[in-house]
N, C-alpha and C positions, 0 to 999 in steps of 0.2 A: 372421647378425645376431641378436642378441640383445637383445628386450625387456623391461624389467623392469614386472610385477607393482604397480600400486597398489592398498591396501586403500582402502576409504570415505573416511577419515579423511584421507587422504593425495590424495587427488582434490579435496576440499573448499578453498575457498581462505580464509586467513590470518586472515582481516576478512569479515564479513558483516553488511555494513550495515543489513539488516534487521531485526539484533538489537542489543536495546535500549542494552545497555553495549560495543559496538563502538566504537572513535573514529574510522572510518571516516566515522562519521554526522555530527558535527560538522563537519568538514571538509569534506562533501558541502552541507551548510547554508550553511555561509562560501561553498561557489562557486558554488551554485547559488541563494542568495538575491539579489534584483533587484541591491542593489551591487555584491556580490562578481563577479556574470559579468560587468557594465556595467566592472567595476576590470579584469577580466582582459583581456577582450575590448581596452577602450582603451591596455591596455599591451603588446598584442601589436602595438601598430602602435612601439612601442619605446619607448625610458627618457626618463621625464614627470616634472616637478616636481610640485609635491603642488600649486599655484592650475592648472597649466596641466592637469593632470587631473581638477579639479574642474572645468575648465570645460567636458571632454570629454564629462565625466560627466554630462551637464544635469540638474538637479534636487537633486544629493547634498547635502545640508548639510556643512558644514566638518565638525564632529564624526561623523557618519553615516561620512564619507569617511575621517578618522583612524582609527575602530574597526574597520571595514572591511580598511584597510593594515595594521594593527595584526594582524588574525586571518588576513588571506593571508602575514602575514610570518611569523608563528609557526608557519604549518602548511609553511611552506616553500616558498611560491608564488611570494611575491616578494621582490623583496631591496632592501633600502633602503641607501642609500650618505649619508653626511653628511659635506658639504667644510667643512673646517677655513676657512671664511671668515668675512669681515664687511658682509653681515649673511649668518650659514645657509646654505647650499645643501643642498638634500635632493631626490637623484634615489629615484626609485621602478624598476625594473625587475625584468619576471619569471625566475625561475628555472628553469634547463631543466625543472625539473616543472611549475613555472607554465607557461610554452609548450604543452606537451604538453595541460595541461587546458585552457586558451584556445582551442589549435587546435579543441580538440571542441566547447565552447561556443559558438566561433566557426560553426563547421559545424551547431550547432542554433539560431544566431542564423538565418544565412540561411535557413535550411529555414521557418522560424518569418516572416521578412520573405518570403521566396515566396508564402510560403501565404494571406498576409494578406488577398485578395479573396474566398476562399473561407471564412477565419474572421470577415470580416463581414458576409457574406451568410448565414451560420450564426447570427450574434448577432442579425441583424434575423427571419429567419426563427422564433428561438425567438421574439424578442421578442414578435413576434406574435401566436405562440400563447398567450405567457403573457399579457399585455393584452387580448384577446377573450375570456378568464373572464370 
């Protein structure tokens, strides 16, 4: 069997988000800002109209929620479908890469909703400290 040889460069991967002009980074902003996961996460339970995801979404503004779909669809997250009817139909559903990064978001939502007695017994603990100055 024969291995082949990578130099540095070639080990290195495509995109490296941590540098400045990557668009890697964008796109990690779109999913991992409070909408965009709240967008992913609610579309991985499957394909939502644009009111009936706002109301999943609790909180989103109409337009927040537009701009939101609007940069998961460009980045190729999700896919928006529009029926030739009267009045509009406009289904929103994720694209196998949207699932993909749902699935993970999803798996750092729960970890994030488990942990939750222990992050506010941390926030009262600091609290404390910091109020007793």
């Amino acid at each position: 069997m024969t291995t082949v040889q990578r130099g540095p460069a070639e080990d290195a991967p495509p995109y490296d988000v941590f540098a400045r002009a990557c668009p890697s980074r964008s796109t990690l902003e779109h999913v991992t800002g409070r909408w965009g996961s709240l967008t992913l996460g609610a579309l991985y339970e499957g394909s939502l109209r644009f009111n009936a995801l706002r109301r999943r979404v609790d909180g989103v503004s109409e337009k927040m929620l537009s701009q939101t779909l609007q940069a998961l669809e460009r980045d190729g997250l999700v896919h928006r479908e529009a029926q030739p009817t009267n009045p509009p139909r406009v289904d929103y559903e994720l694209t196998p890469l949207g699932r993909e990064v749902a699935e993970r978001l999803l798996a750092l939502i729960r970890c994030v909703e488990g942990g939750m007695d222990a992050v506010l017994q941390a926030r009262e603990r600091y609290d404390g400290t910091r109020g007793a100055r």
